[in-house]
C-alpha positions, 0 to 999 in steps of 0.5 A: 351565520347558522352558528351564530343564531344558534348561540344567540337563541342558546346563550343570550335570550336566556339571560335576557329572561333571566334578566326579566325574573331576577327576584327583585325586578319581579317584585317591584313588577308585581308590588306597583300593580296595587296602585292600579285601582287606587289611581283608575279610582281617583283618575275617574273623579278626576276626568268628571271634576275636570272635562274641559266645558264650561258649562260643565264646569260651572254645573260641577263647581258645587261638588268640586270639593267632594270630587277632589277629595277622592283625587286627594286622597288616592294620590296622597298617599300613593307612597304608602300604597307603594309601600304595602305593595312592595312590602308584600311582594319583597315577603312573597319571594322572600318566604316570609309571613306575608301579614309581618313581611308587609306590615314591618316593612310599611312601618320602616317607610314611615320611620324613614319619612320623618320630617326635621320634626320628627313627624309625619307629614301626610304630604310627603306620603304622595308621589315624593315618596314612591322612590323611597318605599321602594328602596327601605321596604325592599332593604328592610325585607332583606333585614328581615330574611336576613334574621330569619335564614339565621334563626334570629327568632323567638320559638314558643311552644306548640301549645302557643296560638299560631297567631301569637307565635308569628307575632313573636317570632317576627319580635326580633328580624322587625326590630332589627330592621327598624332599629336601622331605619331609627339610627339613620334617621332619628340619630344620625340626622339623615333625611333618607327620602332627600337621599335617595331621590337625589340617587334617582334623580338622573332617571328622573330627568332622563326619563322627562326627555323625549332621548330618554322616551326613546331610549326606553321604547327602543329598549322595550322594542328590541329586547321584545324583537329577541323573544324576551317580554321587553315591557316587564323588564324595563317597565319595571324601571319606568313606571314608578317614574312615569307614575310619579308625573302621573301624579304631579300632574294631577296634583296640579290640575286638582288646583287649577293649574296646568300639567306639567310632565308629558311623559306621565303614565299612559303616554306610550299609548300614544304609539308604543303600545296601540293594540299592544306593544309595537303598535301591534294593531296596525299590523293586524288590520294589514291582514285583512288584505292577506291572501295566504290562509294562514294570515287570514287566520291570524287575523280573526285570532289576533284581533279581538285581543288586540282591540284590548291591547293585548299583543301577545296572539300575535307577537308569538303566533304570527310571529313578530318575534325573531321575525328580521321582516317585521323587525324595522317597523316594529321598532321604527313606528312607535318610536316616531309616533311618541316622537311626534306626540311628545311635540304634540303635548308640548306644543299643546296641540293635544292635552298632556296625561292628567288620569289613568285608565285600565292598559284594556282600554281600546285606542281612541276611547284611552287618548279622550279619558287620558286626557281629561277628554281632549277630542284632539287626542282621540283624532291623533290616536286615529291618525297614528292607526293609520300611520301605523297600517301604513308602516306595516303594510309593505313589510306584511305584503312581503310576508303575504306574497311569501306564505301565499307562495308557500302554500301553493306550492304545498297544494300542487305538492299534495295534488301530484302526491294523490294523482301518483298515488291513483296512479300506481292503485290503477297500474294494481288494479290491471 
C-alpha cells in the first residue's frame, strides 16, 4: 500500500499539474479573466435596472434605457473581449510582440464573423461567439508562431524605428494567418462560427444538465482531493460555457423576459465554492469547536480567507489535500447542495443567475447580488452554511479527537523527558 502511495504522489499528481499548466489550457485561464470587469460593470447595471420591487421598477423606468445601455454594450460584445483576451495571452506564451500578437489575432476573429453578406453584425459579437475567439485566435497565433520560428519576417535596418520594424516584421506571419481566415470564409463559403459551435455543442448541452454539473464539480473535487488545483483545470473548460448562459440570461431579462439557463456563471456558489472550493467554510466554522491546539490555530488562519472564498490556508494547511477523513464531504456536500440548487432554480423556488460578482464576494451577500436580489436566495446560501457544518462536523471531531490526542501524549512525553533530566542533574549534583 506504501508503495502504492508513493507511485501515485511520483507519477501521477504530477501529470495531473502538468495537465493544469499545459500552454493552452494556461492561456485560456488567463485570457478569459479580462471578461471580469466588463461582466461585473454591466451585471451592476443590470442588478439596480432590475430589483424585483415594483416601486422600484416604476421609480427607474425613466432611466431604464440608460441603464441597459451599459448591459448592452458590455455583453454585446463579449465575444470580442474574449478575443484580445486571448489573443493576448496565445502572444504571451508564444513569445510574441504582445501589441501584434493581440491585435492580428482580433482581426482574424472579425474576419471569420462575416455574416452570408459579407458584413459584420455587431449582434454576433455577444456570447455566440465566445466559442469561436476562442479557437481562430488561439489558431492564428499559432500561424503566427509558426512564421516567426521559421524567419518568415521582413528584417530592416538597425537605423529603422523600433515601432516600424515590429510593424513590418509581423507583414508576413498576419498576412498569412488572415489570408487563412479569408480563404475559408470568404472563398470557400464556410460559416466558421456555425462550425465550431456545432463542435461545441455537446459541451454546451452537457453542461446545461444538472449530470453534466456534476460531473464537472465531481472533477474540480477529486482532482483538488489529490493535490492538483481542480478549479483552474476544468475551470478553464467550464467557464466560456457558463459565461456564455451568463449572457443568455441577461440578454433576456434586459427585454423583459425570463432567464433561461440555471447553470450560468456563479452557480457553483451555490455550494461548490461557499468559502472556497469544497464548500471550505463550513469545515472552518466546525473548528470553533476544536480542542487540539493546532485546529484552534487553523481556525483564526483560515477564516478571514475564507469569508472571501479563498480556500487555499486551508486546503494545504490543515490540510484537506491527501486527507482520505475529509475526502467524502469534501466531495459528497457540494455536490448535493448544486443538486438541490439546481431544482431550487428550476422550480423557481430561488431566482436563477442574471449578474456577475467578484469570486470575493462573501456567501449571502453573492446569492441576493447574483440573483438580481432574490432574499430567497440569500436564506438558501445560509441553509447550505449550516448543511455544510453539519456534513463536516463528524468528520472534523474524528480529526479533533485524533490531534488532541496526539498532542497529549507529546506533552507528558516532554514532561517525563524534563523530569529524567532533572533527575540525572540531581544524582550529579550529589
Amino acid at each position: 500500500m506504501k508503495n502504492i502511495a508513493l507511485g501515485f504522489q511520483n507519477k501521477f499528481l504530477p501529470a495531473l499539474a502538468k495537465l493544469g499548466n499545459l500552454k493552452y489550457m494556461v492561456v485560456l485561464r488567463d485570457g478569459m479573466i479580462i471578461t471580469i470587469p466588463f461582466t461585473i460593470f454591466g451585471s451592476i447595471f443590470m442588478i439596480v435596472a432590475n430589483l424585483p420591487f415594483t416601486w422600484w421598477t416604476n421609480f427607474i423606468k425613466p432611466i431604464s434605457g440608460y441603464l441597459n445601455a451599459a448591459v448592452t454594450v458590455t455583453f454585446g460584445i463579449l465575444a470580442l473581449i474574449v478575443a484580445m483576451g486571448i489573443s493576448y495571452q496565445s502572444a504571451k506564451a508564444n513569445k510574441l510582440d504582445t501589441m501584434t500578437g493581440t491585435v492580428i489575432p482580433t482581426v482574424a476573429f472579425l474576419l471569420a464573423m462575416l455574416n452570408d453578406k459579407l458584413t459584420i453584425n455587431p449582434a454576433d459579437l455577444g456570447s455566440g461567439g465566445i466559442f469561436t475567439a476562442i479557437v481562430v485566435c488561439i489558431l492564428a497565433s499559432e500561424v503566427i508562431r509558426f512564421c516567426v520560428a521559421r524567419n518568415w519576417t521582413i528584417e530592416l535596418p538597425d537605423s529603422v524605428p523600433p515601432a516600424v520594424a515590429k510593424s513590418f516584421s509581423s507583414l508576413i506571419p498576419g498576412s498569412i494567418a488572415l489570408f487563412i481566415v479569408w480563404l475559408i470564409r470568404v472563398v470557400l463559403h464556410i460559416n466558421i462560427n456555425s462550425v465550431i459551435t456545432a463542435i461545441f455543442s455537446p459541451l454546451v448541452v452537457g453542461l446545461d444538465s444538472i449530470w453534466g454539473i456534476e460531473l464537472a464539480i465531481f472533477l474540480v473535487l477529486a482532482l483538488w482531493v489529490v493535490g492538483v488545483h481542480g478549479t483552474n483545470v476544468i475551470g478553464s473548460i467550464y467557464t466560456p460555457v457558463f459565461l456564455t448562459f451568463l449572457t443568455a440570461n441577461i440578454n433576456a431579462v434586459s427585454k423583459g423576459q425570463a432567464p433561461v439557463h440555471i447553470a450560468a456563471d456563479g452557480f457553483l456558489n451555490f455550494g461548490l465554492t461557499i468559502g472556497g472550493t469544497g464548500a471550505i467554510l463550513g469545515l472552518v466554522l466546525c473548528m470553533f469547536t476544536a480542542k487540539s491546539k493546532r485546529y484552534k490555530a487553523m481556525r483564526n488562519l483560515g477564516l478571514m480567507p475564507s469569508i472571501f472564498n479563498i480556500s487555499e490556508p486551508i486546503m494545504f494547511g490543515l490540510p484537506v489535500v491527501l486527507n482520505p477523513t475529509l475526502m467524502v464531504p469534501f466531495i459528497v456536500t457540494p455536490m448535493v447542495l448544486e443538486f438541490i440548487t439546481y431544482y431550487l432554480m428550476k422550480f423557481g423556488v430561488i431566482g436563477m443567475i442574471v449578474a456577475q460578482v467578484p469570486w470575493t464576494t462573501p456567501t449571502i451577500i453573492s446569492g441576493f447580488l447574483m440573483t438580481g436580489g432574490d432574499w430567497r436566495a440569500s436564506v438558501w446560501q445560509l441553509i447550505e452554511l449550516i448543511v455544510a457544518v453539519a456534513a463536516y462536523y463528524p468528520f472534523f471531531r474524528m480529526l479533533d479527537r485524533q490531534e488532541l490526542k496526539t498532542e497529549q501524549k507529546e506533552k507528558t512525553d516532554e514532561q517525563s523527558s524534563e523530569s529524567s533530566s532533572q533527575s540525572v542533574s540531581t544524582v550529579k549534583g550529589a
